[in-house]
ZAGUNU-162099 format. One record per atom (N, C-alpha, C): atom name; residue in three letters; residue number from 1; x, y, z. Coordinates in Angstrom, 2 decimals. Example, Ala and Ser with C-alpha at 12.3 -4.5 7.8 and 13.67 -1.06 7.14 Angstrom:
2
   atom   rest    nr        xx        yy        zz
      N    ALA     1     13.19     -5.69      7.80
     CA    ALA     1     12.30     -4.50      7.80
      C    ALA     1     13.20     -3.30      7.80
      N    SER     2     12.85     -2.25      7.08
     CA    SER     2     13.67     -1.06      7.14
      C    SER     2     12.90      0.03      7.87
// end
This chain:
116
   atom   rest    nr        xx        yy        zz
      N    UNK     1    -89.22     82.42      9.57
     CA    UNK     1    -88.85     81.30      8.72
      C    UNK     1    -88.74     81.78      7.28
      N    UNK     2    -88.01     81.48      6.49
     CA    UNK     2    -87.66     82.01      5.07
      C    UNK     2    -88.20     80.63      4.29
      N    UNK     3    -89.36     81.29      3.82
     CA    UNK     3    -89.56     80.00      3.14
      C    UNK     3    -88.79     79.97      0.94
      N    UNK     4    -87.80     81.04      1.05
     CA    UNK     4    -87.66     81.29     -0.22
      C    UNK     4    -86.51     79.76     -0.52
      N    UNK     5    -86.02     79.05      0.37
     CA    UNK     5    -84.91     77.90     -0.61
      C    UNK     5    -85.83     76.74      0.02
      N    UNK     6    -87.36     76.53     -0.32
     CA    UNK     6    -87.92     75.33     -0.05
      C    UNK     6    -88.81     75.57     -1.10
      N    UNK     7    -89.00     76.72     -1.89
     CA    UNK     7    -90.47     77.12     -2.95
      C    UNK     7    -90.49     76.53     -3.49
      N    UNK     8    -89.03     76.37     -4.58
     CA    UNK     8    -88.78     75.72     -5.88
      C    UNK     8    -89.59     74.74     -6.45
      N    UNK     9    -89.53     73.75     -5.33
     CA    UNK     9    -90.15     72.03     -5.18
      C    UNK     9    -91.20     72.52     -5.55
      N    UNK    10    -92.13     73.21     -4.83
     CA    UNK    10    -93.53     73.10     -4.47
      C    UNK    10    -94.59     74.19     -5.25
      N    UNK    11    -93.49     75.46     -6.14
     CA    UNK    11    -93.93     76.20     -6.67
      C    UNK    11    -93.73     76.25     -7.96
      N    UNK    12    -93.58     76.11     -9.26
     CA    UNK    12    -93.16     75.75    -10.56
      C    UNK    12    -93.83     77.84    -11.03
      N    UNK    13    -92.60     78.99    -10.95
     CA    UNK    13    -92.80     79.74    -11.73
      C    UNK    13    -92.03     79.51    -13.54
      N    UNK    14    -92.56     79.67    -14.39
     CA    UNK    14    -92.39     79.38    -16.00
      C    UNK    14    -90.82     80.60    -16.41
      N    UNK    15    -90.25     80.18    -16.84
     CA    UNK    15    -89.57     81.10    -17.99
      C    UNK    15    -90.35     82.28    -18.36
      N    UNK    16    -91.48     82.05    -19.11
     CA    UNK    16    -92.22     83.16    -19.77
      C    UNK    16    -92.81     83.69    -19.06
      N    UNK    17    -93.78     83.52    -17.57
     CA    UNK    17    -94.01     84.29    -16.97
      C    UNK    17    -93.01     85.27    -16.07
      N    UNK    18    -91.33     84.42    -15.88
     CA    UNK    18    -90.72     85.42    -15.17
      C    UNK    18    -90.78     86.76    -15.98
      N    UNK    19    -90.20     86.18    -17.15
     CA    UNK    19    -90.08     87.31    -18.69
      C    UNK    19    -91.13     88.26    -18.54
      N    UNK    20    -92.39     87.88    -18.63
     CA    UNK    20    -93.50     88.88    -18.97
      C    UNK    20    -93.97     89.89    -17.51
      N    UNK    21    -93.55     89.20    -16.24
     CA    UNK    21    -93.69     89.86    -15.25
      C    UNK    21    -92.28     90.81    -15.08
      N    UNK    22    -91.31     90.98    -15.72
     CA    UNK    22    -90.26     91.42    -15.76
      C    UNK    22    -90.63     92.63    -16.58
      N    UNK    23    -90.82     92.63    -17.93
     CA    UNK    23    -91.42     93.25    -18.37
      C    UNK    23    -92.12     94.05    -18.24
      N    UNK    24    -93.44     93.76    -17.38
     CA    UNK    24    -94.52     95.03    -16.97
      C    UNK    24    -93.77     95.68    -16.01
      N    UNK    25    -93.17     95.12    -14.91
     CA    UNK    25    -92.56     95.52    -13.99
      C    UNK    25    -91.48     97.39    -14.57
      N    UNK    26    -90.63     96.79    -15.64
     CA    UNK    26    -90.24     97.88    -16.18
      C    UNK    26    -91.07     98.63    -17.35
      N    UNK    27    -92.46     98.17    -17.85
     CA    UNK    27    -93.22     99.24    -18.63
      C    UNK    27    -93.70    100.32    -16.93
      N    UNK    28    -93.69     99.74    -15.72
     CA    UNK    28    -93.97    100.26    -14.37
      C    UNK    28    -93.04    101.79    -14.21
      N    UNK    29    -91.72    101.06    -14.60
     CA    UNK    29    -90.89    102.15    -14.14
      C    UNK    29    -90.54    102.32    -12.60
      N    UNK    30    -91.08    101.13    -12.24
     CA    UNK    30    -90.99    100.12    -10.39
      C    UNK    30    -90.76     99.32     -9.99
      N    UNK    31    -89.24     98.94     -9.98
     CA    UNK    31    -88.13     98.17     -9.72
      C    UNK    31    -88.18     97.22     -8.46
      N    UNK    32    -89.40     98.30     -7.23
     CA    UNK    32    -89.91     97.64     -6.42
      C    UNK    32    -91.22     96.81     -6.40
      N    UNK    33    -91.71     96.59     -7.53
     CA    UNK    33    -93.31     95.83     -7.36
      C    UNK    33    -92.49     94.07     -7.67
      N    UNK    34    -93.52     93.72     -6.91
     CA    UNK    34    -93.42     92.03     -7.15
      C    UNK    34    -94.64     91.60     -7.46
      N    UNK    35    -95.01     90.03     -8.10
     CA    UNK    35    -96.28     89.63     -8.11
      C    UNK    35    -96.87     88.98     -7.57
      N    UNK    36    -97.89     89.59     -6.91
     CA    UNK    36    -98.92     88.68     -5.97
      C    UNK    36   -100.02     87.81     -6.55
      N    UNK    37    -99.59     86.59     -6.07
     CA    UNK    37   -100.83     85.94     -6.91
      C    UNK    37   -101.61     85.27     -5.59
      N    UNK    38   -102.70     85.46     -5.70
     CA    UNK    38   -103.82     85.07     -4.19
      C    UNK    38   -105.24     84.15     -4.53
      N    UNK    39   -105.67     83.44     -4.43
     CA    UNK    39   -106.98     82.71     -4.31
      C    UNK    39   -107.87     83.43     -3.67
      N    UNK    40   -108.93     83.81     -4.42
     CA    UNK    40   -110.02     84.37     -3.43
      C    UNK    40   -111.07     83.60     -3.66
      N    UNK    41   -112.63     83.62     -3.04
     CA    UNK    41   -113.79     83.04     -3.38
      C    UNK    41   -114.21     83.44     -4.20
      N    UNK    42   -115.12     82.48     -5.01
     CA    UNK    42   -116.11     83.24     -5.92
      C    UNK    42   -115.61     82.90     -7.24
      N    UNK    43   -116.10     82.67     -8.60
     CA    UNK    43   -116.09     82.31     -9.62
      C    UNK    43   -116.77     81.23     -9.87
      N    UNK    44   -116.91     80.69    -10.89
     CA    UNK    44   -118.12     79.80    -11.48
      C    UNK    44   -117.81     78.70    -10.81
      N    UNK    45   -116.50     78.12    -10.65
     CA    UNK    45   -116.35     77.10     -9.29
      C    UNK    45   -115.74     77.29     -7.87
      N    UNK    46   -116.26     78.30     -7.83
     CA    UNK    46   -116.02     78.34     -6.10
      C    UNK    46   -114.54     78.90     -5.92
      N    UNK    47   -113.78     78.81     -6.45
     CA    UNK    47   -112.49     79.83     -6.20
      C    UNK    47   -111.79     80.45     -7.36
      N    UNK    48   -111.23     81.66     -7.01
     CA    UNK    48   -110.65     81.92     -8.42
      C    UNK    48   -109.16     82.78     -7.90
      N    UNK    49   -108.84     82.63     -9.19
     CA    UNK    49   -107.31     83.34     -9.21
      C    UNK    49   -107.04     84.62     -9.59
      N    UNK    50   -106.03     85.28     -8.77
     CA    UNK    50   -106.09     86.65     -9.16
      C    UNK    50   -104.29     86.72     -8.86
      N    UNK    51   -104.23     88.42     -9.56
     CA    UNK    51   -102.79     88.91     -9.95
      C    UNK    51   -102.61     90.45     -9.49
      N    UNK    52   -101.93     90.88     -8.81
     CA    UNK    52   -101.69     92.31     -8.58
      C    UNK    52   -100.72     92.46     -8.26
      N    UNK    53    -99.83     93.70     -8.49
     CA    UNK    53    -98.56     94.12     -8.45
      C    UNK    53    -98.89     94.89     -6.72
      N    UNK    54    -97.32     94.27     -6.15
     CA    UNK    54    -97.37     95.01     -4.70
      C    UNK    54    -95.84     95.13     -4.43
      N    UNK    55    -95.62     96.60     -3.62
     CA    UNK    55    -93.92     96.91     -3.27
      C    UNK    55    -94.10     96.13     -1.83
      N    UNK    56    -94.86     95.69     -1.57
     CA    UNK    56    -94.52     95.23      0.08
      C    UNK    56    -94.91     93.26      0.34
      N    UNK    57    -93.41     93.06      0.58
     CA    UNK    57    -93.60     91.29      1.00
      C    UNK    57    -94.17     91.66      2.61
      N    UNK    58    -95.26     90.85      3.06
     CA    UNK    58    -95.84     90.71      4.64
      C    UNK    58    -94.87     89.47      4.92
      N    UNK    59    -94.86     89.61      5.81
     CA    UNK    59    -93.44     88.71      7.37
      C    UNK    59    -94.16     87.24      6.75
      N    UNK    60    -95.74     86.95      6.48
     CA    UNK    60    -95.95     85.48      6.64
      C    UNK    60    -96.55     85.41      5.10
      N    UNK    61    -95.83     86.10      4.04
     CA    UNK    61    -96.36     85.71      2.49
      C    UNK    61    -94.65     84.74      2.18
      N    UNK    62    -95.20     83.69      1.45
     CA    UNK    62    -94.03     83.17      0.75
      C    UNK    62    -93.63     83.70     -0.75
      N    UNK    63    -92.00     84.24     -0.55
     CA    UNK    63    -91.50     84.16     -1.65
      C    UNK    63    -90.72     83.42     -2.81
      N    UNK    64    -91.44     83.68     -3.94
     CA    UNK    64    -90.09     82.69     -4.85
      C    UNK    64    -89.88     84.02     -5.85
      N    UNK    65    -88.37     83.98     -5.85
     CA    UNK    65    -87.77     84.84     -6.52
      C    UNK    65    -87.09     83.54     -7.74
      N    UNK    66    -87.18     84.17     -8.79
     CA    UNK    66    -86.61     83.66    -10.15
      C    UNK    66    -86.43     84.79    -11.46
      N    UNK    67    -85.15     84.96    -11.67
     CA    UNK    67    -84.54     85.82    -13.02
      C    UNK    67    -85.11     87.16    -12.65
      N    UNK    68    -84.84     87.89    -11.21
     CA    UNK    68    -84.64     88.62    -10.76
      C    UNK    68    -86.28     89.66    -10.32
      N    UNK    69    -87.18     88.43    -10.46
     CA    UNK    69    -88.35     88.95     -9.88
      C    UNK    69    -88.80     87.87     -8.94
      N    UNK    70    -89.54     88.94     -7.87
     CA    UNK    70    -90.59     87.78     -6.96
      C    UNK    70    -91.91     88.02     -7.00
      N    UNK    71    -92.18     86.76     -6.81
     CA    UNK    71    -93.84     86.21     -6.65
      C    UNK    71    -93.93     86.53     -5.18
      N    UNK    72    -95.27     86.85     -4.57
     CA    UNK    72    -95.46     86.59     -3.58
      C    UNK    72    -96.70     85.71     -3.45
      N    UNK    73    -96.91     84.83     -2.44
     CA    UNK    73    -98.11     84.11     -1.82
      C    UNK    73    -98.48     84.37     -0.72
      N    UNK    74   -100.00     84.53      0.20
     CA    UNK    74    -99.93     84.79      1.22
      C    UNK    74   -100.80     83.53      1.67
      N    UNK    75   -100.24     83.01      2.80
     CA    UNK    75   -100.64     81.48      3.58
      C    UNK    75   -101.93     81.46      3.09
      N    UNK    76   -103.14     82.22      2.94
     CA    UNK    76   -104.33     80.97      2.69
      C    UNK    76   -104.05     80.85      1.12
      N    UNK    77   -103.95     82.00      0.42
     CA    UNK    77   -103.55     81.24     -0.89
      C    UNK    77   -102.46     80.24     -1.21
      N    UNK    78   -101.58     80.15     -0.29
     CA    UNK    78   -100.80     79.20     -0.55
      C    UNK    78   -101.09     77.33     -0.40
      N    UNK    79   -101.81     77.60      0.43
     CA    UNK    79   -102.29     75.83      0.63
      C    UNK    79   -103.09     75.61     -0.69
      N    UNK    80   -103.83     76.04     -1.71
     CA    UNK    80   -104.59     76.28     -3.02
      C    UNK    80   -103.18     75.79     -3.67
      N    UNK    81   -101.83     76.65     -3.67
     CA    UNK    81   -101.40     76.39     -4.85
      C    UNK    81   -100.01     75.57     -4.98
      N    UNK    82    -99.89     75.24     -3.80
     CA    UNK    82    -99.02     73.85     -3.79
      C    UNK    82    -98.94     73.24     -4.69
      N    UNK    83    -97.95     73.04     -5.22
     CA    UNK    83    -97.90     72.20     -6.63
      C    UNK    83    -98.34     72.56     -8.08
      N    UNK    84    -98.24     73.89     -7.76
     CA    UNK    84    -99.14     74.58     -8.99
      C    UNK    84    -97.90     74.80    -10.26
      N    UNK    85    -97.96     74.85    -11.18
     CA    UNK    85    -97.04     75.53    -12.59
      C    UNK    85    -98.20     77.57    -12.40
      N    UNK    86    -97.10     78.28    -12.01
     CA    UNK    86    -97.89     79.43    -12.57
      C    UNK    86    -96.93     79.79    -14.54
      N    UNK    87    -97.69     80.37    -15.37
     CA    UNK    87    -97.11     80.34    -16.65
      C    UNK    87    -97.84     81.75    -17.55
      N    UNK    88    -97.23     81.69    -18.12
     CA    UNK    88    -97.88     83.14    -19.09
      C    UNK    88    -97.69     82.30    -20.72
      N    UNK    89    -98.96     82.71    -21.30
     CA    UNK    89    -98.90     82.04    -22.29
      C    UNK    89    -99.83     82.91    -23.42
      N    UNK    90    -99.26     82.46    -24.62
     CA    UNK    90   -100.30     83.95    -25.71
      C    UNK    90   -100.02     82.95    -26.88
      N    UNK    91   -101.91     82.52    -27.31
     CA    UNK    91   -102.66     81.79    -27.63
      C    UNK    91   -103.81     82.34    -28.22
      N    UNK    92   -104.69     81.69    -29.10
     CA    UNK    92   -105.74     82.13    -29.63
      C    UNK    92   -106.66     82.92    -28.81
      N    UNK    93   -106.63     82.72    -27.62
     CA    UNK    93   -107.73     82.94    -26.52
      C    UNK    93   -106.99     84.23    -26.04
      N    UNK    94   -105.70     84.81    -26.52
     CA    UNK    94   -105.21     86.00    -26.03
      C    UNK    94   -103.84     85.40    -24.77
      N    UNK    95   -103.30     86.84    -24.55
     CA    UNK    95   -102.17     86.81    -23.30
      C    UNK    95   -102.46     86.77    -22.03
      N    UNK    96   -102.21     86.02    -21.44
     CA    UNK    96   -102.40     85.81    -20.21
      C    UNK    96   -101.67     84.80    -19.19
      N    UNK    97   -101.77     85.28    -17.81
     CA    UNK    97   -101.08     84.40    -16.94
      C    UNK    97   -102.16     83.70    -16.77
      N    UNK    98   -101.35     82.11    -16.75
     CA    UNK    98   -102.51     81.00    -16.70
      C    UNK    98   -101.54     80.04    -15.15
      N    UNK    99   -102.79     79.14    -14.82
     CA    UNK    99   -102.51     78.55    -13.13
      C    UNK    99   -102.60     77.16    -13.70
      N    UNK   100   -101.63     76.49    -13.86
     CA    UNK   100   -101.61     74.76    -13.75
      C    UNK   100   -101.84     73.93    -12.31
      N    UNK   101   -102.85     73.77    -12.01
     CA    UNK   101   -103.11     73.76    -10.57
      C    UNK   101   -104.02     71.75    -10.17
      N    UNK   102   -102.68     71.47     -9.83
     CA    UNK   102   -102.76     69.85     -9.78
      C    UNK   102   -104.08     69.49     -8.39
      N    UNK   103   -103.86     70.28     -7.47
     CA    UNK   103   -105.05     70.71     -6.63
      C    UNK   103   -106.67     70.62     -6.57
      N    UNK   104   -106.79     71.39     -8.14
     CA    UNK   104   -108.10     71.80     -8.13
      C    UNK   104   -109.08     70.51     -8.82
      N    UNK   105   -110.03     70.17     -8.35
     CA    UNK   105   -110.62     68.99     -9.02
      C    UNK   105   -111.53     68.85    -10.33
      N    UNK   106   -111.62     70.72    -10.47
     CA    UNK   106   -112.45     70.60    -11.62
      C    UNK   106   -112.27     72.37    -11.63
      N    UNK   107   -112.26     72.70    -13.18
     CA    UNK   107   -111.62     73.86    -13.34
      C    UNK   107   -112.95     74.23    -13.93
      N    UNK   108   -113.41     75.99    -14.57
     CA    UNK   108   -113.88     76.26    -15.35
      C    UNK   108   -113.54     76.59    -16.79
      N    UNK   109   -114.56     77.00    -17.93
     CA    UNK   109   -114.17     77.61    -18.95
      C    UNK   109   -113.18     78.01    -18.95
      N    UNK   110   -113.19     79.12    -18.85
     CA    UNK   110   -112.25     80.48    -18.35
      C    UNK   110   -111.27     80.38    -17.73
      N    UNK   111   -110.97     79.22    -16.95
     CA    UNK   111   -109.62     78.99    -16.46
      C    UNK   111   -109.09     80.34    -15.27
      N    UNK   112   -109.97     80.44    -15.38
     CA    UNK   112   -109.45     81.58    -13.59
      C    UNK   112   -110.51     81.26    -12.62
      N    UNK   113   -111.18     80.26    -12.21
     CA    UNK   113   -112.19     79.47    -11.46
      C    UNK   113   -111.76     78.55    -11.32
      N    UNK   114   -111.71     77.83    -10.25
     CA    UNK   114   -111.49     75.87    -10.08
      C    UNK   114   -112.12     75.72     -8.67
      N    UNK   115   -112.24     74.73     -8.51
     CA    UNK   115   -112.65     74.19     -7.15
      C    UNK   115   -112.30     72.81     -6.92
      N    UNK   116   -111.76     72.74     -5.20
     CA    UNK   116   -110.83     71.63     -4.87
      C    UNK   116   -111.72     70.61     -3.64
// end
């Protein structure tokens, strides 16, 4: 199943994060990395968000490709981020990819923790 012309709806990647993941991608000099963004356990509320560059999409991760990069999700992180805005934003608090995550019922400080 290709879930890449149903993401759009359900995945909100930003302008500025395509930009800034575009970017590292070529400070990489690796035309093949995409970005994985995954939910794991653990953080001050019970789940947190994470980011790593990977050359390999798995058969059951969803992609959204936008301005010539892809995200990847892999199914358990994906039920977490349904409806999410992912965004890159540089702010007093510094640069960073930040998770708008309509999901989570209560976020932490730090904003890379939430729990649903």
């Amino acid at each position: 199943m290709d879930a890449v012309a149903e993401t759009p709806e359900v995945l909100f990647f930003s302008d500025s994060a395509v930009n800034k993941v575009r970017e590292l991608i070529a400070e990489e000099g690796n035309p093949d990395l995409k970005l994985r963004v995954f939910v794991s356990g653990g953080g001050c509320s019970g789940f947190q968000y994470g980011f790593t560059f990977d050359e390999i999409a798995n058969d059951d991760d969803t992609l959204v490709v936008k301005g010539g990069v892809t995200l990847l999700i892999d199914p358990m992180s994906y039920q977490y981020l349904v409806g999410a805005e992912i965004d890159y934003s540089e702010g007093l608090e510094g640069a960073q990819f930040v998770i708008k995550n309509p999901n989570a019922t209560s976020t932490c400080g730090c904003g890379s923790s939430f729990s649903v």
